[in-house]
C-alpha positions as CSV (number, residue, x, y, z in Angstrom):
1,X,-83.8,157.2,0.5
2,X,-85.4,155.9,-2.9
3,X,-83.9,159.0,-5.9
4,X,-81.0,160.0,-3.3
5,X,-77.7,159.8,-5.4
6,X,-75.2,158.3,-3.5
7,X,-71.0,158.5,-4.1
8,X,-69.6,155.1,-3.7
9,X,-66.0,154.1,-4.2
10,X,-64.5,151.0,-6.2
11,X,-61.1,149.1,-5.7
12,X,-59.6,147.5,-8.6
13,X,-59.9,143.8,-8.5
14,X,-56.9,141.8,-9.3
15,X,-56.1,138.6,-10.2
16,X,-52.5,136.7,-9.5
17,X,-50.7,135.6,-12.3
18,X,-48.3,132.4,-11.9
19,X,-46.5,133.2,-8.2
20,X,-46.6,137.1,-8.7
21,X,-47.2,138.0,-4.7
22,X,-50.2,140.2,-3.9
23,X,-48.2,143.8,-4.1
24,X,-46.8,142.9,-7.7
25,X,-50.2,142.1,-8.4
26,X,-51.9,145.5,-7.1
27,X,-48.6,147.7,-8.9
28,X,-49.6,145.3,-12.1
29,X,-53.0,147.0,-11.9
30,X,-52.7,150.1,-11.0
31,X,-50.6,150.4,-14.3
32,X,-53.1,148.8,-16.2
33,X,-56.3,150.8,-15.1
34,X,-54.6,154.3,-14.5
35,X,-50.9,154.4,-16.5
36,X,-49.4,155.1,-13.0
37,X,-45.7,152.8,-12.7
38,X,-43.4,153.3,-9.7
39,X,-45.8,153.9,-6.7
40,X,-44.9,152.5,-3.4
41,X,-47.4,149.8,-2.7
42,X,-47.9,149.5,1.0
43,X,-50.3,146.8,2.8
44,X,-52.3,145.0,2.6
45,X,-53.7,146.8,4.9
46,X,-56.6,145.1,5.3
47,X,-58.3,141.5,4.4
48,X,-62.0,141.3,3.5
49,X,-63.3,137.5,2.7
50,X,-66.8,137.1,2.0
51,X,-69.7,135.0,-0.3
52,X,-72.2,136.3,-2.2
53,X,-74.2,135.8,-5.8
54,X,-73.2,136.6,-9.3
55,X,-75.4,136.1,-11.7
56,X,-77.1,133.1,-9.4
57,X,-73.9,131.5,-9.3
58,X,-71.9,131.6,-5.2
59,X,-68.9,133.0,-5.7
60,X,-66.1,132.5,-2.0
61,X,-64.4,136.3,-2.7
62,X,-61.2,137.2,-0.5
63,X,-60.0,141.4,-0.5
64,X,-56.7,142.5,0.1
65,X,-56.3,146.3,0.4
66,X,-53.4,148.2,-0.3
67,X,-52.6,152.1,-0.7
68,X,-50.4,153.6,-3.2
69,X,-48.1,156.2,-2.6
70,X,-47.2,158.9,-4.8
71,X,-44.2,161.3,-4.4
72,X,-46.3,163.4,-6.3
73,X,-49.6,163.2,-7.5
74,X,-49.9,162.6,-11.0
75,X,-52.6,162.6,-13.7
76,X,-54.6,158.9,-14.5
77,X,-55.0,157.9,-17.6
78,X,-58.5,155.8,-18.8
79,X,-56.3,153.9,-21.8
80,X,-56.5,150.7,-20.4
81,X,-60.7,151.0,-19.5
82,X,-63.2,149.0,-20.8
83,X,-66.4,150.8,-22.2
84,X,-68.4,149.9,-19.2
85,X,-65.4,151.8,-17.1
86,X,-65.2,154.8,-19.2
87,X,-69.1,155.1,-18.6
88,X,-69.8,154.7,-14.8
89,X,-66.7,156.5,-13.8
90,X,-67.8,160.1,-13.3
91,X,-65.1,161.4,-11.0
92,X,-61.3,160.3,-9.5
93,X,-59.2,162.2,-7.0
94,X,-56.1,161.7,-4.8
95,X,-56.5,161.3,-1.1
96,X,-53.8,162.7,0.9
97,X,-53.8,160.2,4.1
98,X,-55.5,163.2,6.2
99,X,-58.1,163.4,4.1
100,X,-58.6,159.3,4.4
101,X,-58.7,159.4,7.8
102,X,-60.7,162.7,8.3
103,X,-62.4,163.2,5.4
104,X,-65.5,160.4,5.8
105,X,-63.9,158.0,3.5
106,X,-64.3,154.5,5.0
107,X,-63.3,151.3,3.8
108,X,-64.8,147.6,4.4
C-alpha cells in the first residue's frame, strides 16, 4: 500500500578474508558493526543464492545465515558504522528464539 511504512530487517554482509571459514567471518562482523566479541555463532542455518542488479551491473550473490547467542544480552555499539548506517538504522532489539519463531519474524 503506496505511504504504508513498513519494518524490514537487514543482515550484515560479510566478506571472507584469506581461508577465515564462514563462522569466523560472521563473529568478525558482528564485532565490527555492533562491538559484541565472544558470542556463540551457530549455523549457518540457512543458504540463500540468488542474481539480481546493482547499479545495472548482475551481481551471482550466495547468503549464509547464522544466529548469535548471547549469555546475556548486551548493549550494541554504532562505532564501527558508516554515515549511511548511523542514518537508516532507526531501531535494534534482541530476539529471544521464542520471539523468532512466534513473534512474525521471518527470514529468506
Amino acid at each position: 500500500m503506496p505511504g504504508t511504512p513498513r519494518a524490514s530487517g537487514s543482515l550484515q554482509a560479510v566478506v571472507l578474508n584469506g581461508d577465515e571459514s564462514l563462522a569466523d567471518a560472521a563473529e568478525r562482523e558482528l564485532a565490527e558493526e555492533t562491538g559484541l566479541t565472544g558470542m556463540t555463532m551457530v549455523g549457518p542455518f540457512h543458504r540463500r543464492e540468488f542474481d539480481f542488479l546493482n547499479h545495472g551491473e548482475p551481481v551471482h550473490q550466495i547468503e549464509h545465515y547464522f544466529a548469535a547467542r548471547a549469555a546475556t544480552p548486551s548493549d550494541l555499539n554504532r562505532d564501527g558504522w558508516t554515515e549511511l548506517e548511523r542514518a537508516v538504522v532507526t531501531e535494534w532489539r534482541w530476539w529471544p528464539v521464542a520471539g523468532l519463531r512466534h513473534g512474525g519474524m521471518s527470514f529468506p
